[in-house]
N, C-alpha and C positions, 0 to 999 in steps of 0.2 A: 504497500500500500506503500507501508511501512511495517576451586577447584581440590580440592586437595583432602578430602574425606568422603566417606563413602556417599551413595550417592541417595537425597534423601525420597523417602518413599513417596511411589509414583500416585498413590492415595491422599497425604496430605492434602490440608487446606490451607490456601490463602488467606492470610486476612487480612483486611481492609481496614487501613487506621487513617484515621480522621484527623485533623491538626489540632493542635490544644485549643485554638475559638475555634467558633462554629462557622464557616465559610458558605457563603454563597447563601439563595433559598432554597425552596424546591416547592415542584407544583404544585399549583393548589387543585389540581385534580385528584379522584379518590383512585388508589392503587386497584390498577384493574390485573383479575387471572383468568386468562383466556383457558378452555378448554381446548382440547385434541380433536375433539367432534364438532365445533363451529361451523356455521352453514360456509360456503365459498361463494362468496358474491359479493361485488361490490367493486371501490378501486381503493388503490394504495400509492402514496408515493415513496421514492427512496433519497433518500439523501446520500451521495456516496463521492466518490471522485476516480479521474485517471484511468489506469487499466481493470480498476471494480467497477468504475460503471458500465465497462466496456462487457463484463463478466457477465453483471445482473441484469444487464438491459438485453441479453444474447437469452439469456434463461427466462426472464419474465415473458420473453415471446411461446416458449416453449411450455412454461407456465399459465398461460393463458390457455393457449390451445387443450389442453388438460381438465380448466377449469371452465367452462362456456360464463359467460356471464360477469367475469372476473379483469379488471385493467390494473395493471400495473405500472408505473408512469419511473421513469429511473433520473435523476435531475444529479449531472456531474456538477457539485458547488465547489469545487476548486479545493485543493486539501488547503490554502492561504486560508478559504474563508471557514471552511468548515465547521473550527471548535470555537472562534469567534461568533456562529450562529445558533451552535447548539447549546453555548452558554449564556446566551442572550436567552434564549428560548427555553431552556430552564429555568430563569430568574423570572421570568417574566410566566411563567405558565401559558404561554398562547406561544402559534408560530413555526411549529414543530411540525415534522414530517411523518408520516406513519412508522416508518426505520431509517435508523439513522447507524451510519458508519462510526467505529469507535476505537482507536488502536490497542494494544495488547496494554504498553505501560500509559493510558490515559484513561482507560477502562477504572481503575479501580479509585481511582479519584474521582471521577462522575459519581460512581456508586457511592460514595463515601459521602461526599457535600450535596447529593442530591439524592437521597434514600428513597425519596416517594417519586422518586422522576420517572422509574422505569417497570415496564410490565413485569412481572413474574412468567416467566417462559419455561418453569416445574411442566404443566400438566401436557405441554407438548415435545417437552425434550430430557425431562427427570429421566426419564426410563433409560435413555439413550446415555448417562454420564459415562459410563466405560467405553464408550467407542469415542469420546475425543483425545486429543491430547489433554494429560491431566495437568500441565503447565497453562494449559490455553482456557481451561474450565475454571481453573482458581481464580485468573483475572477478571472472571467475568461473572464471580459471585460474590452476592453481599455477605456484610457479618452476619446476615442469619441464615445460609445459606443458601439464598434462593437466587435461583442462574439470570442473571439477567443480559447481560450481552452474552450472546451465542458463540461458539471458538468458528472462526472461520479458516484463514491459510496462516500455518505454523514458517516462525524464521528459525527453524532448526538450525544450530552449528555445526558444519565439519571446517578439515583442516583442507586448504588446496594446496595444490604443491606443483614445480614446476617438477615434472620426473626425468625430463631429462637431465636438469642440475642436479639430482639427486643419482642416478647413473653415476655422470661424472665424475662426482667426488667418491663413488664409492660404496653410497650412505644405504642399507635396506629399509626402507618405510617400513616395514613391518617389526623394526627394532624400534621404533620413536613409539613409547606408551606411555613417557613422563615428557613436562616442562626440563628435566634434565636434559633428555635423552636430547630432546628439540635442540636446546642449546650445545649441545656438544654435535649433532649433525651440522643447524646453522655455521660452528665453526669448522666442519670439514669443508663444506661450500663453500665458504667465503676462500679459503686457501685455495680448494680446485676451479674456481669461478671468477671470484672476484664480486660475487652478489651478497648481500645482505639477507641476516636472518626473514623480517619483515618490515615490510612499508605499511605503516598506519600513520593516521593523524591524530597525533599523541592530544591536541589541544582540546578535543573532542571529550577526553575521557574514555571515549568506548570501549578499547580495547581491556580497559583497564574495568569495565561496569561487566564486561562478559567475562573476566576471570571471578570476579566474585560470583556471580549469578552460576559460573558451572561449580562453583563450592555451595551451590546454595545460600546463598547471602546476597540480599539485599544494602539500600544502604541503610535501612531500619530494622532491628527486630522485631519481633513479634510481640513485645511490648511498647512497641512506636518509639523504643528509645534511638537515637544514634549510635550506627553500627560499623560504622569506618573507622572505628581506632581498633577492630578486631584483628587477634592472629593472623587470621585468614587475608583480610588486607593488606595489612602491610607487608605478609608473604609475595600475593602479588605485588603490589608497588615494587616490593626489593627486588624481585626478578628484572618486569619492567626496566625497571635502574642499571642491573646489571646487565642484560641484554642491550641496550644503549652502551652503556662503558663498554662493553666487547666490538664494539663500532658494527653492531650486528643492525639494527635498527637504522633504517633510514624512516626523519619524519617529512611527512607530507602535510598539503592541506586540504581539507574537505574530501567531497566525493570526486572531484576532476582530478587530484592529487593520487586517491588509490587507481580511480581507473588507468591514468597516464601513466603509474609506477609499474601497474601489473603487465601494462601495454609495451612497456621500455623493458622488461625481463628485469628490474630491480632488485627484487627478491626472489627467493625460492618458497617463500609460504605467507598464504596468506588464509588468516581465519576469519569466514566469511557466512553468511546463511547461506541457505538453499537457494534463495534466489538470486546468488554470484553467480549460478547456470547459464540465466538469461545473460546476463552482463560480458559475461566470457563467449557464449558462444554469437550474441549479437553486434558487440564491436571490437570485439578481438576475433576473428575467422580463421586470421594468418598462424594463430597461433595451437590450431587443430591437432590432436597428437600430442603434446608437451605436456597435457596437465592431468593428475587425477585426484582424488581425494583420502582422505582419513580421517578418522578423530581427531578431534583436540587430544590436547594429551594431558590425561591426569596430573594434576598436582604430587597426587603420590599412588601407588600401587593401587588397584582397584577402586579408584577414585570416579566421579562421574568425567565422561567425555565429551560430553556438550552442553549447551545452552541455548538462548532464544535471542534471536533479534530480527522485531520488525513482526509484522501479520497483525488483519485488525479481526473484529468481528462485529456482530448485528445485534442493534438492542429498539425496544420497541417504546416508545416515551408514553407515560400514563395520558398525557392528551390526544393522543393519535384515534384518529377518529374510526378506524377499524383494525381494532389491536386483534381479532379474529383471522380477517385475512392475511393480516400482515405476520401473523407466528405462524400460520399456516405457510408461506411463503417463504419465511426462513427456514423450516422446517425441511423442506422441496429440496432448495440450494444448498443447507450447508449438513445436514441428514442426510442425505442419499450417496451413494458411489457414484451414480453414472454422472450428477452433478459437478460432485467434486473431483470427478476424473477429467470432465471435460474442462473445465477450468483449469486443469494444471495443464492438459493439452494444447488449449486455444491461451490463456492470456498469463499462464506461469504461475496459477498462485499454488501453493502446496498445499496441500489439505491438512486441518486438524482433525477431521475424522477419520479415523485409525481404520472402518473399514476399506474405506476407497484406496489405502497405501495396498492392500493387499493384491490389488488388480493387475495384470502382467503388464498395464504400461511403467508401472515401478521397479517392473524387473529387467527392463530393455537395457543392452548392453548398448550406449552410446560411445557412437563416433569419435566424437571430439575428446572423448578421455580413453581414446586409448581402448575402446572397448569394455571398457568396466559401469558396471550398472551401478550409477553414480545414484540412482534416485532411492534403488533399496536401501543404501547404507545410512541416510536421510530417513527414510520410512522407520527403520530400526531404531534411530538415536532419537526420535522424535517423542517415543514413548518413555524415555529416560530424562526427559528433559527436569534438573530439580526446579522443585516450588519455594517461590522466594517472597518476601512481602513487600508488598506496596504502600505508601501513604501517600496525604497528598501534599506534603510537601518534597516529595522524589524530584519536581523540577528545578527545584530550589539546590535541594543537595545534588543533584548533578552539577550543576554549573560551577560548585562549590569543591565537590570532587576535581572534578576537571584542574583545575585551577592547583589544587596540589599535585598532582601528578604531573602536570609540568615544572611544579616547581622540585621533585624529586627529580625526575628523568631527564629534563634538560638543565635545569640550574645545578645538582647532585645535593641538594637538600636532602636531611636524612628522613627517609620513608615514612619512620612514626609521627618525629615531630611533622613533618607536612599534615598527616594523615588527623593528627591530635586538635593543629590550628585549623585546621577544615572542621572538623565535628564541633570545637568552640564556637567558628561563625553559624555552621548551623543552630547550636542552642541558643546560639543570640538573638537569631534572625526570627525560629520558628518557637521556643521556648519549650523542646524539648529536652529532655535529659539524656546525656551522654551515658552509653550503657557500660556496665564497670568488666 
């Protein structure tokens, strides 16, 4: 749309912490629960953007024909405008669309400052919680737990890697199981090559929000306290730091930065979702044959090897004036196999529901990597993904994160203290407690 112990149970629940005041309103409509059995008729619209509207506007035709009597209206609002309209449209209780697009780490925030905003979608997809991704199902339910945004297409993590620089120097992918292992191939490549471990753009954060998330951490516990001055953090930071000092890191900027670095042969890995597929095989072509995939690599032995970035899903707002057809409808799309097969066929989005991975277009040995069925391995790690928690001030402590990890990795500030002054500004700012 958009590491390092064992890996935590695929059953967990998320939850959903609120900021210390109470933020925002919520509707003044009364919390509606659609049934399974709702008649089908009528119309709905969608609020979505980019290559989802391109998705549901392809399936609402097919949706229709199914349903005689029934219109579905698909309205692309720009992802700029989007959460500027849906949070108008919450404050305001009027304005809203029948479903509204909601991304994975923005989901649990809605839910949190706007409790009564959104349908309960139990009695048409309770039954169904074991066929999603159980990372994708946490963000999309409230503290009491009731599903309210729907898990739509999963940013499951692997590791890419160029294989021919990995040839070269020597190195067997199938020996890389740790962050160690990673860094000590990294330095056989750079000697036989002359490339770097990996090109990311360190100012982001990112790289640095995906090592905690594949340890299961968040930048909050589960007590809503602040959780960046934890073990687990500053483990990664200190890698991070050291992989930089071994002049293995090259940094970039934004998204034109990884694309160009991955485009120029920079590094030999790059830790990316599932949807780096589209990206590699759509404007790198020349580069067909050189790349295949793996896991992230554990922190330590038997640790988790992935994590999540990016994929949204569907939530239905308590004003929406036919919350029957419109769960019905999500239901259709993001429920069925042939739905969510088609959708990773035609516009790349990956499914969070775990039946659809089963389908043999997940099992296709593709082209471009060499022949390796790069979408099973994805399918696999998808259902490993750990559950981590959200609140709502996550946008906040990002930016805040961010912010020290550059000042470890490129300034050589020492890890904790960065990581220590980062959780003080967050208790400043948001007046939480720093967790001990």
């Amino acid at each position: 749309m958009a590491v390092r112990r064992a890996l935590v149970p695929a059953a967990a629940t998320m939850l959903l912490l609120a900021g210390c005041a109470t933020g925002g309103g919520t509707s003044p409509t009364e919390p509606v629960t659609v049934g399974a059995d709702g008649a089908l008729e009528g119309e709905i619209t969608v609020w979505t953007w980019d290559v989802a509207a391109v998705a549901l506007e392809r399936l609402a035709a097919t949706f229709e024909k199914e349903n005689p009597g029934t219109s579905v209206e698909v309205v692309d609002v720009g992802y700029d405008n989007a959460y500027d309209k849906l949070s108008v449209g919450l404050q305001a209780g009027s304005g809203l669309p029948d479903i509204v697009t909601i991304e994975v780490d923005r989901a649990p925030g809605y839910l949190a400052e706007f409790p009564d905003g959104f349908v309960d979608l139990g009695p048409v997809l309770g039954d169904k919680q074991a066929d999603f991704d159980p990372f994708k199902w946490s963000t999309g339910t409230t503290a009491d737990g009731t599903i309210a945004v729907a898990p739509w297409d999963s940013g499951t993590v692997g590791m890419f890697y160029r294989a021919d620089y990995l040839a070269a120097a020597g190195v067997d992918p199938s020996s890389i199981e740790t962050w160690a292992d990673l860094v000590e191939a990294g330095e056989q490549v750079k000697t036989a090559t002359g490339n770097t471990l990996m090109s990311v753009d360190v100012a982001s954060g990112a790289i640095f929000r995906m090592m905690l998330h594949q340890q299961g951490q968040g930048y909050f516990d589960e007590n809503g306290d602040i959780a960046i001055t934890s073990p687990e953090a500053v483990e990664a930071l200190t890698l991070l730091q050291d992989i930089n000092a071994r002049g293995l890191l090259q940094n970039v900027r934004g998204w034109d930065g990884r694309v160009g670095a991955t485009k120029d042969g920079s590094s030999a890995f790059h830790p990316e979702a599932v949807w780096w597929t589209g990206t590699l095989t759509g404007e790198m072509p020349e580069l067909s044959g050189k790349f295949s995939v793996m896991e992230l690599p554990a922190f330590e032995q038997g640790g988790a090897r992935t994590a999540n970035n990016g994929g949204s899903g569907l939530a239905v707002p308590t004003q929406a004036e036919n919350p029957e057809l419109a769960a019905a409808f999500i239901d259709f799309a993001l429920a069925g196999t042939e739905s969510q097969v088609s959708m990773m066929e035609n516009e790349g989005l990956f499914p969070a529901y775990l039946p659809a991975l089963e389908d043999e277009y997940f099992q296709q040995e593709l082209e471009y990597f060499g022949g390796q069925p790069v979408f099973q391995l994805f399918a696999e790690q998808t259902k490993q993904i750990p559950t981590i928690t959200y609140a709502t001030d996550d946008a906040l402590a990002n930016d805040t994160a961010a912010n020290a990890v550059v000042a470890a990795v490129i300034n050589g500030e020492d890890p904790a203290a960065a990581l220590q002054a980062a959780a003080e500004q967050i208790a400043t700012a948001t007046g939480r407690e720093i967790a001990g």
